[in-house]
VEXDREN-2710 file (C-alpha; in Angstrom, 1 decimal):
% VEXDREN-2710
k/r/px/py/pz
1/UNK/-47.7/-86.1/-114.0
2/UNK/-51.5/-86.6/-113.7
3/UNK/-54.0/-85.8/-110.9
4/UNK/-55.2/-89.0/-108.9
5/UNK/-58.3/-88.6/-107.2
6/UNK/-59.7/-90.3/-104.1
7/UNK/-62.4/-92.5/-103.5
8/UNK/-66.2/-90.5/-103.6
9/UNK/-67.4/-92.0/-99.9
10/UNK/-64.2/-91.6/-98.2
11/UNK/-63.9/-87.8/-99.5
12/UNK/-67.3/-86.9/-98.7
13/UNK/-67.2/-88.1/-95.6
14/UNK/-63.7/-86.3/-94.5
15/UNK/-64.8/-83.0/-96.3
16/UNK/-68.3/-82.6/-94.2
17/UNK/-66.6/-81.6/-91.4
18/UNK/-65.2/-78.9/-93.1
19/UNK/-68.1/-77.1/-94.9
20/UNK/-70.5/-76.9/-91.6
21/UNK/-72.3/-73.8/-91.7
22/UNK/-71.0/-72.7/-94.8
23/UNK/-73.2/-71.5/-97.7
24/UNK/-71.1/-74.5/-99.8
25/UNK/-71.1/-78.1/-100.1
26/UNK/-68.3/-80.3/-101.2
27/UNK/-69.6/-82.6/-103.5
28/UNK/-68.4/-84.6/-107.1
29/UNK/-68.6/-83.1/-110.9
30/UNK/-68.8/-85.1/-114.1
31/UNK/-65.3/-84.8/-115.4
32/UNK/-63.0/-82.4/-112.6
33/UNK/-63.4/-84.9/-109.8
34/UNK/-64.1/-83.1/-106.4
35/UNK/-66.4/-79.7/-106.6
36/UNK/-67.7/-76.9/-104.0
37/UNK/-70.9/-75.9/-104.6
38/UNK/-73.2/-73.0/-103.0
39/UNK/-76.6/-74.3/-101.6
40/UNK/-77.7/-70.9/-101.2
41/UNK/-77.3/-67.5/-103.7
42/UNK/-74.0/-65.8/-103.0
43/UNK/-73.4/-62.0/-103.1
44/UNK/-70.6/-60.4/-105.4
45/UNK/-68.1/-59.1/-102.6
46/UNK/-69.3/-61.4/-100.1
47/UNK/-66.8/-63.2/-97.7
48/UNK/-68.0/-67.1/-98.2
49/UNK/-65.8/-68.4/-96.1
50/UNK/-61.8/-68.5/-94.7
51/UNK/-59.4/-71.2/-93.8
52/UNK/-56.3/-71.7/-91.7
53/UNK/-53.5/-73.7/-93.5
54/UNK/-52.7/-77.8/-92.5
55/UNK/-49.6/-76.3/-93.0
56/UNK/-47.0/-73.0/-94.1
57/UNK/-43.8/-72.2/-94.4
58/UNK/-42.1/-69.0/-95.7
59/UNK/-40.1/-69.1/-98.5
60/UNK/-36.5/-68.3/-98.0
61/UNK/-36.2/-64.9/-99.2
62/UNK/-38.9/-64.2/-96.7
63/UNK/-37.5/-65.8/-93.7
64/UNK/-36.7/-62.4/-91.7
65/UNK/-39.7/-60.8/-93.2
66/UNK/-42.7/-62.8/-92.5
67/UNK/-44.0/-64.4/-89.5
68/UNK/-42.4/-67.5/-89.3
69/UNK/-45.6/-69.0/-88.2
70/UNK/-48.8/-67.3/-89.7
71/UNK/-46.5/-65.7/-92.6
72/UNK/-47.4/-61.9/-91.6
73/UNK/-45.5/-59.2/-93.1
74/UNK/-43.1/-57.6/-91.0
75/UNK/-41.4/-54.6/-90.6
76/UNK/-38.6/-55.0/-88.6
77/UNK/-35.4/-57.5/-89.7
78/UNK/-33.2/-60.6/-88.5
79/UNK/-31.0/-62.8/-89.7
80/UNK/-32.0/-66.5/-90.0
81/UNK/-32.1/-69.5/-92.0
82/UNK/-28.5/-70.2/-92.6
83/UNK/-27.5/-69.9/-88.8
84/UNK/-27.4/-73.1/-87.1
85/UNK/-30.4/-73.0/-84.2
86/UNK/-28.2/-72.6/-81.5
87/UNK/-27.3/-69.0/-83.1
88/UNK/-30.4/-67.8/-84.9
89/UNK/-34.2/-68.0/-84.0
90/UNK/-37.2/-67.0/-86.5
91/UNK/-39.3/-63.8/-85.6
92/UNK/-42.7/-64.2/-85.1
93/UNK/-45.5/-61.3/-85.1
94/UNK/-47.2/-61.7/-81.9
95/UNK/-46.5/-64.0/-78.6
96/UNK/-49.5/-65.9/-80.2
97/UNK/-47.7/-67.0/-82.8
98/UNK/-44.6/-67.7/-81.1
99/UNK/-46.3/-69.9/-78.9
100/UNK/-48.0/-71.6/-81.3
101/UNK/-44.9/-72.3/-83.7
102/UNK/-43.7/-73.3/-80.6
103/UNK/-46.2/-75.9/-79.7
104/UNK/-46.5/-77.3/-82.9
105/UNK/-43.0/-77.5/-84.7
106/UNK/-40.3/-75.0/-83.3
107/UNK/-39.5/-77.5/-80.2
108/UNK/-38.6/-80.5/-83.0
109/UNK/-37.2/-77.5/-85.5
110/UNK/-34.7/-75.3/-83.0
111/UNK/-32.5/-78.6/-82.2
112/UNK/-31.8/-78.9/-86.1
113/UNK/-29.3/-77.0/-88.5
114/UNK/-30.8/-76.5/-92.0
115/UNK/-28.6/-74.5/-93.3
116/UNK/-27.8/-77.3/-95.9
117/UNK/-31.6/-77.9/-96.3
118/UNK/-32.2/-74.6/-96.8
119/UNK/-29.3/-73.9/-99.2
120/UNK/-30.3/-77.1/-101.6
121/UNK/-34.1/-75.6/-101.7
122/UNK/-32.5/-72.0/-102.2
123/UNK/-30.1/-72.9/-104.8
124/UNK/-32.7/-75.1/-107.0
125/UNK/-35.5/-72.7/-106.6
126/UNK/-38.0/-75.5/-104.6
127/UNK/-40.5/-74.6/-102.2
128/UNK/-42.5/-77.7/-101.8
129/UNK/-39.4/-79.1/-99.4
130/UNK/-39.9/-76.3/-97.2
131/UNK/-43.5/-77.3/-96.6
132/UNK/-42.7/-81.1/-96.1
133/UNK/-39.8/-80.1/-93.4
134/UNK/-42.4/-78.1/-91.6
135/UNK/-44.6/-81.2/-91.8
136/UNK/-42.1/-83.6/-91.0
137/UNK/-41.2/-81.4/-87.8
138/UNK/-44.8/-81.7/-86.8
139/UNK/-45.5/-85.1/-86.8
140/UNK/-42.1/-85.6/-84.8
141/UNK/-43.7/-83.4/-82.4
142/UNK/-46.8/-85.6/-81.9
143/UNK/-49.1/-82.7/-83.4
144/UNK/-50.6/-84.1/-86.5
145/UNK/-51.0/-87.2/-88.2
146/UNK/-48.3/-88.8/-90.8
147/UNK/-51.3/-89.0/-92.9
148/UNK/-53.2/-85.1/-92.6
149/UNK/-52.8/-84.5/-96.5
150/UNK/-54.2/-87.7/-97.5
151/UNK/-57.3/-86.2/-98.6
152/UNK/-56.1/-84.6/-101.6
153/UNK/-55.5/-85.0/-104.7
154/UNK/-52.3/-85.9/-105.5
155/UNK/-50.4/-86.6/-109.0
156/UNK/-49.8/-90.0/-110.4
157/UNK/-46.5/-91.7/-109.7
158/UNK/-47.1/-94.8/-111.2
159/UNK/-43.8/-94.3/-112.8
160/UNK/-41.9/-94.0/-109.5
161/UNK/-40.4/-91.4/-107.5
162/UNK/-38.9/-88.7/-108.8
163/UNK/-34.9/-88.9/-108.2
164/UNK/-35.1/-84.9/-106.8
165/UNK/-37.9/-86.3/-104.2
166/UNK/-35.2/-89.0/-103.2
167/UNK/-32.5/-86.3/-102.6
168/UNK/-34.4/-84.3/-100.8
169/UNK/-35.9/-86.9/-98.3
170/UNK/-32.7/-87.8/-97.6
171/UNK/-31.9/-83.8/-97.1
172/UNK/-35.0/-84.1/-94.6
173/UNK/-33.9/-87.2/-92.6
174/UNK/-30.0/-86.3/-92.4
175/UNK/-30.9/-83.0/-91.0
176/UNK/-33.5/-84.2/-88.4
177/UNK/-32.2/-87.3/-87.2
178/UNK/-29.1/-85.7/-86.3
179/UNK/-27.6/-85.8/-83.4
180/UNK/-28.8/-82.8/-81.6
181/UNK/-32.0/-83.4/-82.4
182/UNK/-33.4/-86.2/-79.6
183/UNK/-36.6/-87.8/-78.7
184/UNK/-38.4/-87.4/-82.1
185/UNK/-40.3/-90.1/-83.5
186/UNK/-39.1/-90.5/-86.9
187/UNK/-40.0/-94.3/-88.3
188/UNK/-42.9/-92.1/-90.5
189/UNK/-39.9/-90.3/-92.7
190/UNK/-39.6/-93.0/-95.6
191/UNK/-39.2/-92.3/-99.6
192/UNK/-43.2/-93.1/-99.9
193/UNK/-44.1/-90.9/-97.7
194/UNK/-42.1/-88.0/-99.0
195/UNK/-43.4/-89.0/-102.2
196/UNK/-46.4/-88.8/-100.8
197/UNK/-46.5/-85.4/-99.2
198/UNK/-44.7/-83.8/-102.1
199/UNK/-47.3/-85.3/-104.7
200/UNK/-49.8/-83.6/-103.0
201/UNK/-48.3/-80.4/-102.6
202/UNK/-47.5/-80.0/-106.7
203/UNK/-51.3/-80.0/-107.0
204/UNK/-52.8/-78.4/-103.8
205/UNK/-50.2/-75.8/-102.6
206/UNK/-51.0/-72.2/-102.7
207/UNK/-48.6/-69.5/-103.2
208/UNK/-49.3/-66.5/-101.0
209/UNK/-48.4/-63.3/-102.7
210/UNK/-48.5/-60.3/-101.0
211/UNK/-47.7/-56.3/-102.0
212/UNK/-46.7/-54.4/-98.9
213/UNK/-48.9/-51.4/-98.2
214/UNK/-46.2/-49.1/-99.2
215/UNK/-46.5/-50.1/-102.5
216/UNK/-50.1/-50.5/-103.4
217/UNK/-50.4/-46.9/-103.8
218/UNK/-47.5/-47.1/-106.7
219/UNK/-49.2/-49.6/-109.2
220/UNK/-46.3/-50.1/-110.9
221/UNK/-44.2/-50.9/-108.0
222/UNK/-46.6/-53.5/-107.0
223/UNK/-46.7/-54.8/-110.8
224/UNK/-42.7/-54.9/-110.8
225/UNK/-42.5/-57.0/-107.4
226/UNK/-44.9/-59.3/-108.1
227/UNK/-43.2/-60.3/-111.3
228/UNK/-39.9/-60.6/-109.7
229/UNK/-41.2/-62.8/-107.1
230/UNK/-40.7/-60.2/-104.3
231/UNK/-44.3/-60.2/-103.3
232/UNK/-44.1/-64.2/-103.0
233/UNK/-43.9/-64.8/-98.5
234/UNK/-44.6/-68.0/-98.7
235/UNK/-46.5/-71.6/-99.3
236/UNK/-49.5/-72.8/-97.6
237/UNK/-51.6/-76.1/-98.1
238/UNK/-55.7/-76.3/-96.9
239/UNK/-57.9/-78.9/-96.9
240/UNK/-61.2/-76.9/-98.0
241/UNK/-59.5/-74.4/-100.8
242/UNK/-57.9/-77.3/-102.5
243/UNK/-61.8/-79.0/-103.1
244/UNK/-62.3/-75.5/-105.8
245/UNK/-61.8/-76.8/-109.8
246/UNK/-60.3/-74.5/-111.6
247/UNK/-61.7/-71.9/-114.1
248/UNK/-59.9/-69.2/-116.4
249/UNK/-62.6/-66.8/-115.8
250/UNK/-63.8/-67.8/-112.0
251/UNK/-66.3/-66.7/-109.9
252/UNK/-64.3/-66.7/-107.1
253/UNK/-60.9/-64.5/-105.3
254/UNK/-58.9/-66.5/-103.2
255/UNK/-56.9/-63.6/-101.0
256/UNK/-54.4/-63.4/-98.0
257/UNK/-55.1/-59.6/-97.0
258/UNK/-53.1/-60.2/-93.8
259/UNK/-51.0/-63.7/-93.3
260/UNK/-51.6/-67.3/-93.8
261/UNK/-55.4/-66.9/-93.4
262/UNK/-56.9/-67.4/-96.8
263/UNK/-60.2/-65.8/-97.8
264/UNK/-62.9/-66.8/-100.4
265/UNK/-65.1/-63.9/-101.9
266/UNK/-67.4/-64.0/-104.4
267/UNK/-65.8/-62.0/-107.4
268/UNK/-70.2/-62.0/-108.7
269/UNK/-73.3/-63.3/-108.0
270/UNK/-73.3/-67.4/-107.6
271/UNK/-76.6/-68.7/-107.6
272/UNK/-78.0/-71.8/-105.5
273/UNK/-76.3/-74.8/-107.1
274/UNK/-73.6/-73.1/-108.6
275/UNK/-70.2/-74.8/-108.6
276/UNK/-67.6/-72.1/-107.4
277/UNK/-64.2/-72.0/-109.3
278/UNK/-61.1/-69.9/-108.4
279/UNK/-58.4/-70.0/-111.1
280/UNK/-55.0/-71.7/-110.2
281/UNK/-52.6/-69.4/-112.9
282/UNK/-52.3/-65.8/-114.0
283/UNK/-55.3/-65.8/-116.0
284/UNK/-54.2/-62.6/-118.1
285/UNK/-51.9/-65.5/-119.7
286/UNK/-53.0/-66.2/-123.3
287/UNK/-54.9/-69.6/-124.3
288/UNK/-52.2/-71.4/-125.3
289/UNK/-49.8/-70.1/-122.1
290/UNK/-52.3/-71.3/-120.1
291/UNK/-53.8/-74.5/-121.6
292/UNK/-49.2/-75.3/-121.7
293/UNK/-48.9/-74.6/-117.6
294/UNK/-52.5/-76.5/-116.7
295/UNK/-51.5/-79.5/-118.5
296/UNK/-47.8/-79.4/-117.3
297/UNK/-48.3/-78.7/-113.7
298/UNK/-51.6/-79.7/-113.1
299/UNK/-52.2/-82.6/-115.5
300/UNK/-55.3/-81.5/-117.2
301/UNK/-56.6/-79.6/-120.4
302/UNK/-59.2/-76.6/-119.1
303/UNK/-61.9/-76.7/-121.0
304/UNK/-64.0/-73.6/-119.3
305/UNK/-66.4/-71.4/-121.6
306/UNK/-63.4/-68.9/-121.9
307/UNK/-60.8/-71.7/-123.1
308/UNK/-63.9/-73.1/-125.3
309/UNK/-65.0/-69.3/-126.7
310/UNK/-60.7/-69.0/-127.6
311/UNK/-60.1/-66.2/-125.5
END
């Protein structure tokens, strides 16, 4: 699937709001669509800006680990997920968080059983579902538009919807139009907006990683679980983040130290006018490894002074 971009006056206008009093500007490049820029010199280490997802969601191993809302490690343990919401409830980090899961989602969520949601995105290995549910649950709450990801980038589906994407609407709308669940506005939940959602998320989602502070003093514990997947907590979409190109040798980090909160620093110097890059694979990955997973998941064949060089 290829990347669709949007139209260059819309974007700009919708990203300004986003990049006020920021040492960046969103503007357009000559062949990567989008770009963030600095308009002044940045310093290596420093902390250009952070951002608050549209959007998270845990993934299902993490369910009783992470704060269900901001995606915070946790020590202590519960059991939910594949409890109907009459028997389970989520565990949050703070009151803060509760509240706010509260406000925003939990009120539409809590009158809903996922557990065969949750079981078709655990058995199949998705996590893009998970985010569109959260989204879904949202918007049936009143507390953000059908439309809040239509500023991104999304892939191409000039072909049609995928058949999976079908399935798991109809997961979505079976689950929340049910019975128990009352009073929620749900005329938005068609195929096309799925589609929609979803085609936006395979370009634009991040997936937070995080070793437990236990384990970054054993580097080969945190080496082990992050290529098991253990340090994985979660999924998170931003607007401002998803306007970086990538590069295989960027200039800079994109970090969750604590939850959901992402951070930009400056892994050098950027000068005025620099574009800023962060890189959107493993880029220890060899050429051809990652020229294969740009083009398959992203749609596009890098073409950075490393992938150039042959390195």
């Amino acid at each position: 699937m290829r990347p669709f971009r949007i139209g260059s006056l819309y974007f700009l206008r919708r990203c300004s709001t986003h990049v006020q009093g920021l040492p960046i500007r969103v503007g357009h490049t000559l062949d990567a669509g989008r770009g963030v820029y600095a308009i002044r010199n940045i310093a290596h280490g420093e902390l250009i800006h952070t951002a608050d997802p549209v959007v998270a969601h845990p993934s299902i191993a993490s369910l009783d680990k992470a704060c269900y809302f901001c995606l915070k490690g946790l020590k202590r343990s519960v059991s939910y997920g594949r409890l109907p919401a009459s028997e389970g409830s989520p565990t949050y980090c703070d009151r803060t968080c509760e509240e706010s899961a509260q406000m925003l989602f939990y009120a539409a969520e809590r009158q809903v059983d996922w557990s065969e949601f949750h079981d078709y995105c655990s058995t199949y290995g998705v996590r893009f579902p998970l985010i569109a549910k959260r989204l879904a649950c949202m918007v049936a709450s009143s507390r953000t538009s059908p439309k809040s990801l239509d500023i991104l980038s999304h892939v191409d589906l000039s072909h049609g919807i995928p058949d999976n994407w079908i399935t798991e609407r109809k997961l979505l709308f079976k689950a929340i139009s049910s019975k128990e669940a009352r009073g929620l506005n749900l005329e938005f939940l068609t195929d096309d907006w799925y589609a929609g959602v979803l085609a936006r998320l395979h370009i634009n989602a991040f997936r937070i990683e995080r070793i437990e502070e236990a384990d970054s003093e054993d580097i080969l514990a945190a080496a082990a679980a992050s290529i098991m997947g253990e340090s994985i907590v979660g999924s998170a979409v931003y607007i401002l983040p998803s306007m970086y190109n990538h590069n295989c040798d960027p200039n800079v980090d994109i970090l969750w130290p604590s939850n959901a909160t992402a951070n930009l620093v400056a892994r050098r110097s950027i000068k005025s006018g620099e574009e800023l890059h962060i890189t959107y694979i493993d880029s220890s990955m060899s050429l051809d490894e990652r020229r294969s997973f740009l083009e398959q998941h992203y749609g596009f064949t890098c073409r950075c002074a490393r992938c150039r060089d042959g390195d």
